[in-house]
C-alpha positions in Angstrom: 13.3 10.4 37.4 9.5 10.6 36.7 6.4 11.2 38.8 3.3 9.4 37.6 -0.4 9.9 38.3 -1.7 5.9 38.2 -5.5 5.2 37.4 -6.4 5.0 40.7 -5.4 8.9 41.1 -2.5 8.1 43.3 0.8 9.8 42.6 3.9 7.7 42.4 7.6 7.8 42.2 10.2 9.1 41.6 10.7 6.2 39.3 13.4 5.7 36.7 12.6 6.0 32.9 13.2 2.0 33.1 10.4 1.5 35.1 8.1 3.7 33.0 9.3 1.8 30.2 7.8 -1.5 31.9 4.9 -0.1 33.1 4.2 1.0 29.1 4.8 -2.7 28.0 3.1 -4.3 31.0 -0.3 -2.2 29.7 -0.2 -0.1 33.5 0.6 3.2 31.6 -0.9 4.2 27.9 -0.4 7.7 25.9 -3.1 9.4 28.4 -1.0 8.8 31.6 -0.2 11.4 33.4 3.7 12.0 34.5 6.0 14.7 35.8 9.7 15.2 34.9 11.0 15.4 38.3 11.5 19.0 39.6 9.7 20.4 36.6 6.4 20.7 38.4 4.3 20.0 35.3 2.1 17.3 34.2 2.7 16.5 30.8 0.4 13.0 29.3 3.2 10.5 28.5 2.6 10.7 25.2 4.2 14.4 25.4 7.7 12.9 25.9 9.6 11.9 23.5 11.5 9.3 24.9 8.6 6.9 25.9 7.2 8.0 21.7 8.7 4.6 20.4 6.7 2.0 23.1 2.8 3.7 22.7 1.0 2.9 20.2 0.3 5.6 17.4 -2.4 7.7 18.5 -6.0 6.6 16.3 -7.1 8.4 13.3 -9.7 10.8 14.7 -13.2 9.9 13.5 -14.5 12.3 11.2 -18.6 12.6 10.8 -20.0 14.1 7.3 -23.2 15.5 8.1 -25.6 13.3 6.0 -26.1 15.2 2.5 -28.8 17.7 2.8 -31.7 16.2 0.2 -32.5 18.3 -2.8 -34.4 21.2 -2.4 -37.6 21.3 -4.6 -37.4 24.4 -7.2 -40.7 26.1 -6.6 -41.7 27.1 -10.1 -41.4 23.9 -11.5 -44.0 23.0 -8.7 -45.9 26.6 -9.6 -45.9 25.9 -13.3 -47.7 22.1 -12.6 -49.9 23.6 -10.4 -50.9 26.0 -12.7 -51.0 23.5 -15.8 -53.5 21.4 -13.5 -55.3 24.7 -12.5 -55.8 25.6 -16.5 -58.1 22.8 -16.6 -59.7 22.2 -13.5 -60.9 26.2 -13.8 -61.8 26.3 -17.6 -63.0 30.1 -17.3 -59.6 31.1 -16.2 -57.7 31.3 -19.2 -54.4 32.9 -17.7 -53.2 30.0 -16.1 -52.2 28.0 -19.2 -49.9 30.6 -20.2 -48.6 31.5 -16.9 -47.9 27.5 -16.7 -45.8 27.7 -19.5 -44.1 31.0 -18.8 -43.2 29.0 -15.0 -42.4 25.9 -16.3 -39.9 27.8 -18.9 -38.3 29.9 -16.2 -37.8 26.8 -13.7 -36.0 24.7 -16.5 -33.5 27.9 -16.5 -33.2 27.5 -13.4 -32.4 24.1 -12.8 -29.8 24.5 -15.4 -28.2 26.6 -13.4 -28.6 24.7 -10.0 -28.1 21.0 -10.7 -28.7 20.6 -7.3 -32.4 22.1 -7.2 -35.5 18.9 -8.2 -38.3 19.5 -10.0 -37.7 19.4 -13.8 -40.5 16.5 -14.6 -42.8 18.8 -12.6 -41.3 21.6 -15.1 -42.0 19.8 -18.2 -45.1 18.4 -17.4 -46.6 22.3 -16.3 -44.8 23.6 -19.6 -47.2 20.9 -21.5 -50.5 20.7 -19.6 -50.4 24.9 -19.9 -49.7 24.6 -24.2 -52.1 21.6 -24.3 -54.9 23.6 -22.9 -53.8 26.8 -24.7 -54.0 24.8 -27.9 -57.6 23.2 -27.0 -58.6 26.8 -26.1 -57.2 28.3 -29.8 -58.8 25.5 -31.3 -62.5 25.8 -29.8 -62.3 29.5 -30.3 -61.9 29.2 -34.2 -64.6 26.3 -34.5 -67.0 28.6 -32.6 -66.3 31.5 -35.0 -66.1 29.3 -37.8 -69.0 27.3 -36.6 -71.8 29.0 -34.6 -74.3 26.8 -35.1 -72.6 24.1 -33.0 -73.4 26.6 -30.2 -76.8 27.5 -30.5 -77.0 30.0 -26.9 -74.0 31.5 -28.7 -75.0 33.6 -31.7 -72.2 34.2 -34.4 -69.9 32.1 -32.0 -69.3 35.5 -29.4 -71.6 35.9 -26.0 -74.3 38.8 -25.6 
């Protein structure tokens, strides 16, 4: 014999297993029901016992959420070394950022090589080639000035006062 807590939060029985049984099949009971063994003084949910297993349905798959995939994370060098490749030119009497754009954009390729996960390789490249560029330009201009002084005339033997 069985007690049974109904939706309406009224206590019924004792009832025979039978009756449980209909009450299962006639939709009036489901796995979160609430019943009591007779004399046992505990509330089990109906699911709990095995002999009413066979007429509920299987319980659902519980829903699992992914947290959405965190986006890449930008590798700052790379975004250093373009920054100081832009830098090289935009502030032509600062000489040291071409080569600290190269030295940036060489140590943030590294580093993305070792953290696939990390962005930021075009911006890598592109600071490793803006810094040579403008170290190139610079090597260049220095030996046509030595070898050339006359193209700078406030410039005597290509060097300043």
């Amino acid at each position: 014999m069985y007690k049974i807590i109904g939706a309406d939060q009224k206590e019924y029985g004792p009832i025979a297993g039978e009756q449980v049984r209909q009450w299962i099949v006639e939709g009036r009971l489901n796995s979160t029901s609430k019943i009591q063994v007779e004399g046992s003084g505990v509330w089990k949910l109906l699911r709990d016992l095995p002999e009413f297993a066979e007429l509920l349905p299987p319980p659902p798959a519980p829903i699992v959420i992914h947290p959405a995939q965190a986006a890449p994370q930008a590798n700052l060098l790379a975004s250093w070394s373009l920054g100081t490749g832009i830098a090289a030119y935009v502030c032509c009497c600062i000489p040291i950022f071409a080569p600290t754009s190269i030295v940036l954009g060489a140590m943030a390729l590294s580093q993305l090589k070792q953290n696939p996960n990390q962005t930021g390789r075009g911006f890598a490249i592109a600071g490793i080639i803006l810094g040579s560029v403008f170290l190139a330009l610079t090597v260049v201009g220095f030996v046509i000035r030595l070898l050339f002084p006359e193209l700078v005339p406030n410039l005597p033997n290509g060097f300043p006062r």
